[in-house]
C-alpha positions as CSV (number, residue, x, y, z in Angstrom):
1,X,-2.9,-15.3,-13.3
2,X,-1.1,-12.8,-11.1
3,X,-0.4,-14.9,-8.0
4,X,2.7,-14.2,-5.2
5,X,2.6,-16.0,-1.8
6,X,6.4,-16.9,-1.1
7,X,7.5,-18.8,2.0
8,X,8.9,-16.2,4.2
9,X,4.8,-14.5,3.5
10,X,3.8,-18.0,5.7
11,X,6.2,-17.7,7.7
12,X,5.5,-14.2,8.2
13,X,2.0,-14.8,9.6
14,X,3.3,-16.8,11.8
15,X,5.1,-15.0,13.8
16,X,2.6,-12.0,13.6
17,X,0.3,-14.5,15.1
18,X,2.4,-14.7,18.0
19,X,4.0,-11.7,18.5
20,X,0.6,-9.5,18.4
21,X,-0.2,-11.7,21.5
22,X,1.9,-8.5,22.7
23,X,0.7,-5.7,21.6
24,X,-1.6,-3.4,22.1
25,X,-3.3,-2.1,18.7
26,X,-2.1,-2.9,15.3
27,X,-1.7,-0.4,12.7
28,X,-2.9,-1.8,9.6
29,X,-1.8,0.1,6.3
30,X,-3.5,0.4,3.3
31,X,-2.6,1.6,-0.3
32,X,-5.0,5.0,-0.8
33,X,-4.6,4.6,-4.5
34,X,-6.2,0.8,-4.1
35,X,-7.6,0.6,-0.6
36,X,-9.8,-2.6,-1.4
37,X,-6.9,-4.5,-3.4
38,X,-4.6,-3.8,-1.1
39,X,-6.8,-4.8,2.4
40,X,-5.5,-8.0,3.3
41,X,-8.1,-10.5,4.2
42,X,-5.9,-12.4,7.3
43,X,-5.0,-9.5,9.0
44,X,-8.0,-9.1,10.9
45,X,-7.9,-13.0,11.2
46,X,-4.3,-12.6,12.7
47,X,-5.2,-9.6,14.9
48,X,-8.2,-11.2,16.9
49,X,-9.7,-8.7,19.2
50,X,-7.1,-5.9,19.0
51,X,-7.9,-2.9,18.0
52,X,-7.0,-1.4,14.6
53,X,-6.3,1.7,13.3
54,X,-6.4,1.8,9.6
55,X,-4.1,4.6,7.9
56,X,-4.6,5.3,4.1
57,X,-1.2,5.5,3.1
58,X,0.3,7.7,-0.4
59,X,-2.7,9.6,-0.2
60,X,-0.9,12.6,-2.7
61,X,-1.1,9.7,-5.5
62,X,-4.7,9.1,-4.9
63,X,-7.8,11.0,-6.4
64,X,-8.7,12.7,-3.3
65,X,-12.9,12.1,-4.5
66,X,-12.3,8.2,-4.5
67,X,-10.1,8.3,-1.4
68,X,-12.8,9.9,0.6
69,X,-15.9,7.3,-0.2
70,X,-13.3,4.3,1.2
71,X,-12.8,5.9,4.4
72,X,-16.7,6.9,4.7
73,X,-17.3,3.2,4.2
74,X,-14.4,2.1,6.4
75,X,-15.9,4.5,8.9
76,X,-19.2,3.1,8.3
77,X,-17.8,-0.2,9.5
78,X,-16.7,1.3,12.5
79,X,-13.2,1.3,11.1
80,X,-11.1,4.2,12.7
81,X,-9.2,5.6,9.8
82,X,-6.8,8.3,9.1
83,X,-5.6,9.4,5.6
84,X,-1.6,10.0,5.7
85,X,1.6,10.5,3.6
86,X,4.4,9.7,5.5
87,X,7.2,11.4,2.9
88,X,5.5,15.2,3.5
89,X,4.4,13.8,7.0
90,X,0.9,14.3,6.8
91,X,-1.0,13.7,9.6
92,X,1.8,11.6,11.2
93,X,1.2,13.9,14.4
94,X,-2.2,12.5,14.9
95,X,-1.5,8.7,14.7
96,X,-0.3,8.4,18.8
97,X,-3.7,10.3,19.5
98,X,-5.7,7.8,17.5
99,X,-3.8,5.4,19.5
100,X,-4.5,6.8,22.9
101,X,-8.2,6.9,22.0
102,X,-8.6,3.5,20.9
103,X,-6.8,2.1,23.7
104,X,-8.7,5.0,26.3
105,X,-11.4,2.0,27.7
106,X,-8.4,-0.4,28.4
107,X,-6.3,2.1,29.9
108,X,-8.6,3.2,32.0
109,X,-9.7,-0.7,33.5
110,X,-5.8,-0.8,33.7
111,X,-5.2,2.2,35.7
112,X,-8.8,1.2,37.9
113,X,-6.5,-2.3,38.7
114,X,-3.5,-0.4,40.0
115,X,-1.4,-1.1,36.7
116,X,1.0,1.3,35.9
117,X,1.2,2.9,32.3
118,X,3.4,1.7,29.9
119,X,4.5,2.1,26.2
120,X,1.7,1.7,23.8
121,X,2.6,-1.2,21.8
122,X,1.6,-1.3,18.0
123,X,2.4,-3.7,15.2
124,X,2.1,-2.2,11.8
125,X,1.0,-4.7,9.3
126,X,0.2,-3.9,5.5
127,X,0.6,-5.9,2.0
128,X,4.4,-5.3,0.3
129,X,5.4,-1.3,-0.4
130,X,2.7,0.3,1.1
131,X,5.0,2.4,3.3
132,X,5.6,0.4,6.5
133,X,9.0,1.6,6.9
134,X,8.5,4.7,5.6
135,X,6.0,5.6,8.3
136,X,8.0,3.9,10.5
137,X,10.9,6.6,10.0
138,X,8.4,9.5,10.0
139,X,7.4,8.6,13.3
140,X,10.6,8.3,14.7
141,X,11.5,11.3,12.8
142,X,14.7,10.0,11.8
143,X,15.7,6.8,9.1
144,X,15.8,4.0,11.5
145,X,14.5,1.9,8.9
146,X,15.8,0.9,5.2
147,X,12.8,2.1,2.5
148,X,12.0,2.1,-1.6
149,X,9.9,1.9,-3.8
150,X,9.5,-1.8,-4.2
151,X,8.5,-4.9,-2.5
152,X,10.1,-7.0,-0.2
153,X,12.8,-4.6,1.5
154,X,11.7,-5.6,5.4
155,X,12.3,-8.8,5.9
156,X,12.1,-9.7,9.7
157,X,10.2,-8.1,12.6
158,X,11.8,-5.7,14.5
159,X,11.4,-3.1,17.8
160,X,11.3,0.4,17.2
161,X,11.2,3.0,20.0
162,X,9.0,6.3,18.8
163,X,9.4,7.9,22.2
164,X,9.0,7.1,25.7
165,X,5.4,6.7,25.2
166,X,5.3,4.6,22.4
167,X,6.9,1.3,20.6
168,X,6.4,0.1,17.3
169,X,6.8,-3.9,16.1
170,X,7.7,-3.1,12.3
171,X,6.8,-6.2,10.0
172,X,7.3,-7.7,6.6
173,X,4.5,-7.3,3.7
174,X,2.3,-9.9,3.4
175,X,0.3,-10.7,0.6
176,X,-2.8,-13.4,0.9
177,X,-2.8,-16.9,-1.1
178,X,-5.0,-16.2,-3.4
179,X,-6.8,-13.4,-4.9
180,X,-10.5,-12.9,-5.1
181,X,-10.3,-11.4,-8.9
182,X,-7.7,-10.6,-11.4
183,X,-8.5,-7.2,-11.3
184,X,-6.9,-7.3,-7.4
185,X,-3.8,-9.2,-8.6
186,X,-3.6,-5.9,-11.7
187,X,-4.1,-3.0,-8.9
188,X,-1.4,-4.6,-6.9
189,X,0.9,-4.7,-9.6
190,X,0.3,-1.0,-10.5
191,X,1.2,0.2,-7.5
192,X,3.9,-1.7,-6.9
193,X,3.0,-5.0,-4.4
194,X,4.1,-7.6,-6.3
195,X,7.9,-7.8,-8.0
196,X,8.1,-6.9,-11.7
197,X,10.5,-9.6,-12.8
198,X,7.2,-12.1,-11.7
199,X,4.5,-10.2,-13.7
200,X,3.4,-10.5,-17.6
201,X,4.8,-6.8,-17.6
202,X,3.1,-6.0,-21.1
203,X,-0.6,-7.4,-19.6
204,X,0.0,-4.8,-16.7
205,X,0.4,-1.8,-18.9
206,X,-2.4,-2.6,-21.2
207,X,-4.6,-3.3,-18.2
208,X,-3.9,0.4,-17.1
209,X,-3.9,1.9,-20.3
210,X,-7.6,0.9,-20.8
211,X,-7.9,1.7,-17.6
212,X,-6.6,5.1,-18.1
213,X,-8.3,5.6,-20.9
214,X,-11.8,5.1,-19.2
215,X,-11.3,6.8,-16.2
216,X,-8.2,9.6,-16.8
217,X,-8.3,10.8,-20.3
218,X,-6.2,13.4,-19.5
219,X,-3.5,11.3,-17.7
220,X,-2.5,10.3,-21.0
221,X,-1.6,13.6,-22.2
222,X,1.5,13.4,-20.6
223,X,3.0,11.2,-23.7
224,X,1.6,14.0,-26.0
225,X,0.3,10.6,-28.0
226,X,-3.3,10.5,-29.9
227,X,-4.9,9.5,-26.7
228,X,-7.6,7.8,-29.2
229,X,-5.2,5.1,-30.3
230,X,-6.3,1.3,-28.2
231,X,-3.7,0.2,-25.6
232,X,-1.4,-1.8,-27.9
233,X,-0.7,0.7,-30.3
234,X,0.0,2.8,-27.3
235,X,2.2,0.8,-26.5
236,X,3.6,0.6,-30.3
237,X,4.0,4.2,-31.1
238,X,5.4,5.1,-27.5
239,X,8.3,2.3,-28.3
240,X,8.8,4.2,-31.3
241,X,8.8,7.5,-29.9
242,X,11.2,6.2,-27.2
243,X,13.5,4.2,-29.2
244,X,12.8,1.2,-27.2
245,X,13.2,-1.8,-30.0
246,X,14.4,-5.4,-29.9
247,X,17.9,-6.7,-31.9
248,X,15.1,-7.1,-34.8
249,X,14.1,-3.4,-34.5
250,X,10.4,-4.3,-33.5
251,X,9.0,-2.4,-30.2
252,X,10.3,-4.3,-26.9
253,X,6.4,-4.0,-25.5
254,X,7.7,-4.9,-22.0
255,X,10.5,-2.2,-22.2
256,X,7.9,0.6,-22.5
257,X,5.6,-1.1,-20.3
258,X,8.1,-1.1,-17.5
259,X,8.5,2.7,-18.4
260,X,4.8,3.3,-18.2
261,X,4.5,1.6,-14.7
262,X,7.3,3.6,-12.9
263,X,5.6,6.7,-14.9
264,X,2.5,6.2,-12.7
265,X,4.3,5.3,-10.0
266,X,6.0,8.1,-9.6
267,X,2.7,10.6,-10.5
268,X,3.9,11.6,-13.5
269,X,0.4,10.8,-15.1
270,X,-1.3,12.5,-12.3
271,X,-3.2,11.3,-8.8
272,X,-4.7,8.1,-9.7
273,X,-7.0,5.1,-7.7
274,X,-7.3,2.2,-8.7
275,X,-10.1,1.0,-7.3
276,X,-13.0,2.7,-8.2
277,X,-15.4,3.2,-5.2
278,X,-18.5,2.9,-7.8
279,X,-17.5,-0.7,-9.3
C-alpha cells in the first residue's frame, strides 16, 4: 500500500483553511501527465466558494491526445483550465487574465460599492512536485522561490509579489489521507509525489513497465532491450546491461528501478500520462 500523509500535510490544511479566508482565487495545480491522481479531493473542501483556476502543469511530459480529454471534461464541469509549463513559460502570460476574468463579477459589485482595487490575491495549492514554486518563479520572472524535482522542498506559506497588480500565497504540497486505488498511489509515485526512500521502489518500476508496455511500446526502445521480455526480466537484463549488481553479483532490482523512474522523469522514454482518460 502506497500511503504518505505526514504531520506538517495536517498541519498544512490548516492553515490553508485559514489563510484562503484571504484571498481572492486559488490556483489549483495539477500534474498533466496524471491529472486525476494528482487532483486532491480537500482542496475544493478547503477553498469553499472561491474561485479556481485549474492549470495543467508539465504539459511537454504529457501525451498531448490524453491531456486534451481532461481539460474537455474539467471544462465540462465548469472548471476554467489552462494547460502550462512553467520551465519554457508556456502560457504563464495568460494566467493574470484568467484571473481577472474569474474575479470580473466581484470586481465589478466591488467597484459599484466604492471599493478601491487592490492586488488580486491567489493561493496556489497542488499535491508535492507538481511545480508550485516553479510557477511561482515564472511569474515573478525571476527565482524567488527554491525548486526540484522532488517532493517536499516548500515547506511554509509564504507572500510573493508578481507585480503591482498581483500577490501570490505560495503553499506546501499536500497529499490526501488515503487513496481511492492503488493505481493513484502508483501514478503519484511515477511522477514524482511521493519520496522514493518510502516506496517498494522495484513494485513502482514493474507497475510502469507493464504499463509501458500496454500503452507505449515504443517508449521502451530507448533501452534497445527485446521490448517482448515481461517486466522482471526487464528489469533483470537492464541490471546486467547496466552493471547494477549486489555484493553477491545478482541484479540490485531497486537500483535499476530507481534508474528507470528518473528515466521517465526526465522524458527520456518520451511524453507519457499516466492516467488514461479511457479507464
Amino acid at each position: 500500500m502506497i500511503q504518505w500523509f505526514p504531520g506538517h500535510m495536517a498541519k498544512a490544511k490548516k492553515e490553508i483553511q485559514e489563510k484562503v479566508k484571504i484571498c481572492d482565487l486559488a490556483f489549483v495545480l495539477l500534474d498533466a501527465r496524471a491529472p486525476k491522481s494528482s487532483y486532491n479531493p480537500l482542496i475544493e473542501e478547503v477553498v469553499g466558494n472561491k474561485p479556481i483556476l485549474y492549470l495543467l502543469a508539465k504539459m511537454d511530459k504529457a501525451d498531448l491526445s490524453e491531456t486534451k480529454k481532461w481539460q474537455a471534461t474539467l471544462e465540462g464541469e465548469n472548471r476554467t483550465s489552462l494547460l502550462i509549463n512553467s520551465v519554457r513559460k508556456t502560457n504563464i502570460n495568460r494566467i493574470a487574465k484568467y484571473a481577472n476574468e474569474l474575479l470580473k463579477e466581484k470586481r465589478a459589485k466591488d467597484a459599484a460599492k466604492g471599493l478601491k482595487p487592490r492586488p488580486i490575491r491567489a493561493m496556489i495549492l497542488g499535491i508535492p512536485n507538481v511545480g508550485k514554486s516553479t510557477l511561482i518563479n515564472a511569474l515573478v520572472n525571476k527565482k524567488v522561490t527554491t525548486t526540484g524535482d522532488r517532493p517536499g522542498i516548500t515547506k511554509a506559506q509564504q507572500w510573493i509579489k508578481v507585480n503591482n497588480d498581483f500577490e501570490l500565497l505560495d503553499t506546501p504540497g499536500v497529499l490526501w489521507p488515503k487513496f481511492d486505488d492503488q493505481t493513484t498511489g502508483y501514478h503519484l509515485a511515477i511522477t514524482g509525489a511521493i519520496k522514493d526512500d518510502i516506496l517498494p521502489i522495484e513494485d513502482v518500476a514493474l507497475y510502469a513497465l507493464q504499463f509501458l508496455k500496454e500503452h507505449y511500446s515504443n517508449a521502451l526502445d530507448y533501452y534497445q532491450i527485446d521490448t517482448n521480455l515481461d517486466p522482471i526480466n526487464i528489469i533483470n537484463e537492464l541490471g546486467h546491461q547496466k552493471k547494477m549488481y549486489r555484493a553477491n553479483q545478482s541484479v540490485d532490482r531497486e537500483q535499476v528501478g530507481r534508474m528507470i523512474l528518473q528515466d521517465i522523469r526526465n522524458g527520456r522514454l518520451g511524453k507519457i500520462t499516466w492516467d488514461r482518460y479511457d479507464e
